[in-house]
C-alpha positions in Angstrom: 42.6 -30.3 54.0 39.0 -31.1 53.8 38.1 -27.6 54.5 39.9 -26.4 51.6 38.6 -29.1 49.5 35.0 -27.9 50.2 36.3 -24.4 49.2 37.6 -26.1 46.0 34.4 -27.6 45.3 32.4 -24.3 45.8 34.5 -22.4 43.5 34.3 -25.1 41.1 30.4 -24.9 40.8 30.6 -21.1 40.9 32.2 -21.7 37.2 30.0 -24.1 36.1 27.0 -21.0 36.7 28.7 -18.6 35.4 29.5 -20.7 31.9 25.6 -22.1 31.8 24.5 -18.2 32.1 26.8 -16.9 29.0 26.0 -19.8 27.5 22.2 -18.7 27.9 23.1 -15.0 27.1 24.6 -16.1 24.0 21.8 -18.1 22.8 19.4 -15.0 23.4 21.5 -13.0 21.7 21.1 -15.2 18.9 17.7 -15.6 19.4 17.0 -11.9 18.7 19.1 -11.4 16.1 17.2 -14.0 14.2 14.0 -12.4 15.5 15.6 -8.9 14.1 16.3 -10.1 10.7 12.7 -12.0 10.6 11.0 -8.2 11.3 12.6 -7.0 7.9 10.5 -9.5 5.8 7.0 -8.6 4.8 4.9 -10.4 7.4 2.2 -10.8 4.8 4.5 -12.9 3.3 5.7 -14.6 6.1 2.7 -15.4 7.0 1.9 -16.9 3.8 4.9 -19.3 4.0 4.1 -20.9 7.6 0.4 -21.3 6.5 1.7 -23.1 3.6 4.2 -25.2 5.3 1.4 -25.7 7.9 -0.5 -27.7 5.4 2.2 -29.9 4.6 3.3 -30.3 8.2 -0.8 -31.7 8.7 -0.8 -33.9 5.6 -2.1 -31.4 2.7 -0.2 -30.8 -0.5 1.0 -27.2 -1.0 2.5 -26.2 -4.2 4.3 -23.0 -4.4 4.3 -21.2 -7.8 6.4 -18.3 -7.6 8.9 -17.7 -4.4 12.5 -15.7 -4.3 14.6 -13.4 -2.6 13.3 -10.2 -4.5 9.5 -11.2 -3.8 10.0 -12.0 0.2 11.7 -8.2 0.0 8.8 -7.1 -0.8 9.5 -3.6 0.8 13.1 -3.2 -0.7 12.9 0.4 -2.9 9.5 1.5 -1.7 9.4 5.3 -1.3 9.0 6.9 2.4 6.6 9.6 3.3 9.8 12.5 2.6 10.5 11.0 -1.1 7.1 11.3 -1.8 7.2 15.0 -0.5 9.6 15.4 -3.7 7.1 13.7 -6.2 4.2 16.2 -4.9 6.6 19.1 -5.9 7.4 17.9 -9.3 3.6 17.6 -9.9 2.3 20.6 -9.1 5.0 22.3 -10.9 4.1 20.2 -14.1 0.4 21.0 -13.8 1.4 24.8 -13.4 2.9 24.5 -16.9 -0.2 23.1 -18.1 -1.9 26.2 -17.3 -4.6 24.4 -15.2 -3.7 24.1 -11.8 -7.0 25.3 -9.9 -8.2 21.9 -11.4 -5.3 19.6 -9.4 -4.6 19.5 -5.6 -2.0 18.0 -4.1 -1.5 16.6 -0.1 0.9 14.9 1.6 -1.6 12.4 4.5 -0.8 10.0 7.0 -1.4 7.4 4.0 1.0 8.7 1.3 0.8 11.4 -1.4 -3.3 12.1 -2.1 -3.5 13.7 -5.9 -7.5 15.2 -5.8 -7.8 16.2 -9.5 -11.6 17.9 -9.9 -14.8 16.0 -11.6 -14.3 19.2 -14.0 -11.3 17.8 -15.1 -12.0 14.3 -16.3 -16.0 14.0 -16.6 -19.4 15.3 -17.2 -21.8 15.9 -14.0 -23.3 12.2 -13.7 -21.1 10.4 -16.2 -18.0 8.1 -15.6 -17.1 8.5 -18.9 -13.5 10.1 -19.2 -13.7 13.3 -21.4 -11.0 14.2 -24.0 -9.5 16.9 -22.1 -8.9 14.6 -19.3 -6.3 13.1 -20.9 -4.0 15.7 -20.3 -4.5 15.4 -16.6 -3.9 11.6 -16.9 -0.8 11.6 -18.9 1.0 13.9 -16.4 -0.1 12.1 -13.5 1.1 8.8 -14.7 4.3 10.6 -15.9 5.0 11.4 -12.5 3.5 7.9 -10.6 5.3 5.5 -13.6 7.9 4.3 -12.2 7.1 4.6 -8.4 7.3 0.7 -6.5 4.5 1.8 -4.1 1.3 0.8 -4.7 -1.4 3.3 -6.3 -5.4 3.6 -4.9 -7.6 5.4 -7.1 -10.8 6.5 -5.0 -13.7 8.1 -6.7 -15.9 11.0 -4.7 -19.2 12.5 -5.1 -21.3 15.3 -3.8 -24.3 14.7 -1.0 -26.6 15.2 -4.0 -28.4 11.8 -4.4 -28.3 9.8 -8.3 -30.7 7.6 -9.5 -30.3 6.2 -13.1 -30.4 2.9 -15.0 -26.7 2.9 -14.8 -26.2 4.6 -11.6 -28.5 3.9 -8.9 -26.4 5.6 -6.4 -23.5 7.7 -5.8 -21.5 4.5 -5.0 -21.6 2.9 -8.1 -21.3 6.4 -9.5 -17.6 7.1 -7.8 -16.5 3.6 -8.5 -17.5 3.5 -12.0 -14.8 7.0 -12.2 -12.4 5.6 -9.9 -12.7 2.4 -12.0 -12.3 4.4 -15.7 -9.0 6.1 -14.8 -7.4 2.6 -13.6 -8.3 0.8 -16.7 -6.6 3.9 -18.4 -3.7 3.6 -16.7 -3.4 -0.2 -17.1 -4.5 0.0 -20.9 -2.9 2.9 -21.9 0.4 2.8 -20.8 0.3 -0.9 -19.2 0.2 -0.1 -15.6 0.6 -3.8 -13.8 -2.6 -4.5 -12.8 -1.3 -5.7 -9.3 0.5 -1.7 -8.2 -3.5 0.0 -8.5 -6.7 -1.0 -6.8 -9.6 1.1 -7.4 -12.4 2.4 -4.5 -15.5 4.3 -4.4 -16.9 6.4 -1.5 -19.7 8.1 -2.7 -20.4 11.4 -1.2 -19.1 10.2 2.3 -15.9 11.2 2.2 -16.0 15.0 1.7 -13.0 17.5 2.0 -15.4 20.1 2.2 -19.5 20.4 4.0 -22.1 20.1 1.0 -23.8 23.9 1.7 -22.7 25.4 -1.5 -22.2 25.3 -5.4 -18.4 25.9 -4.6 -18.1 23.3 -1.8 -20.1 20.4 -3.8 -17.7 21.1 -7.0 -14.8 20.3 -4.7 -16.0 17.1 -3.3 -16.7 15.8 -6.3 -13.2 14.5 -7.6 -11.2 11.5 -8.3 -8.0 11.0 -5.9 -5.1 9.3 -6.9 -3.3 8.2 -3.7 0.4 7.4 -3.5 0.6 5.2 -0.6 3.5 5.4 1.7 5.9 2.5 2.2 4.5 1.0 5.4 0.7 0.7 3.7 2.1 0.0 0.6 3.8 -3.5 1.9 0.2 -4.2 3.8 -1.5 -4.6 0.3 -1.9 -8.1 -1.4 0.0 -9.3 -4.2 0.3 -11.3 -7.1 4.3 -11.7 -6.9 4.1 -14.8 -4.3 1.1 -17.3 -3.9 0.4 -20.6 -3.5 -2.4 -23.2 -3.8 -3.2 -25.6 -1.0 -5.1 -28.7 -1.3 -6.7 -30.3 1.9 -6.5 -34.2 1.9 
């Protein structure tokens, strides 16, 4: 009798494993199910949120001004690299009907949909003032960018040949002066939010083409209009959720 007993026994605790280790299984398989959902927030924003409730866990006052479900979403209708493949088409066939297409290139990147429209197109050699021809260009662009979630760079280019004026002492303030003129004309315009552009200037050190000829020099010097894809789109700040944190 006691021998069986002891078997009992044995198989008892066997049990008692066995339910502590699906017990355990279970709550892992919780655990990254909550893990899986947390990855489909902007971890920007995420980030955000536990700095913020950091501060009030330590003593500081945190006040949040804007927070919902469509903000922490952030990414929710943002266009992949493929959808933008179908803007890029719809653009260079407009620009074909405009009759000016040698003045517009269009390339799908690693960082979205890059629109290079010429200096020819929208300003005088050494000036960042937009010409009344280039409005054309603008209109269709922003025709085709309006009502695209993803967040537009404007970046200005130069050539390799050096500037030197009272209002440009330098190719960089040259290309983000440019860069600069076609967001405000978006934003006053047609009332682009002022939170979906950002504007950049690289000077003459980001050529598609060496600097050894007229021809060359005449294509580096352009303004690009880049549609970012989804994944660098939700990397850029925004005005849609912030907060203001007070120390003690």
């Amino acid at each position: 009798m006691r021998r069986k007993r002891k078997k009992d026994d044995g198989h008892e605790n066997l049990e008692r494993w066995l339910l502590t280790y699906a017990d355990l299984i279970t709550l892992l398989l919780a655990f990254f199910i909550v893990m899986y959902s947390m990855s489909r927030i902007d971890a920007k924003r995420f980030g955000k949120m536990a700095e913020a409730l950091n501060g009030v866990l330590k003593g500081g006052t945190t006040v949040f001004k804007h927070l919902n479900d469509e903000d922490v979403l952030k990414g929710h209708g943002l266009l992949k690299l493929g959808d933008l493949q179908m803007i890029q088409k719809q653009i260079e066939e407009r620009f074909e009907n405009l009759q000016r297409p040698e003045e517009v290139r269009t390339e799908i990147t690693e960082r979205g949909l890059v629109v290079h429209i010429m200096e020819s197109a929208l300003f005088r050699e050494g000036s960042a003032h937009l010409e009344p021809r280039a409005m054309d260009i603008m209109d269709v662009v922003y025709e085709k960018i309006a009502g695209l979630p993803n967040h537009i760079r404007v970046e200005g280019h130069t050539d390799d040949r050096p500037i030197n004026t009272p209002v440009y002492p330098s190719n960089w303030e040259l290309s983000t002066a440019r860069a600069t003129q076609v967001v405000r004309y978006f934003i006053e315009n047609y009332g682009m939010a002022p939170d979906r552009v950002s504007a950049l200037g690289y000077g003459e050190y980001r050529p598609v083409l060496p600097n050894n000829s007229i021809e060359n020099r005449a294509q580096n010097r352009r303004v690009d209009i880049v549609i970012l894809t989804m994944e660098l789109s939700m990397k850029e700040p925004s005005s849609q959720l912030y907060y203001i944190a007070d120390s003690k």
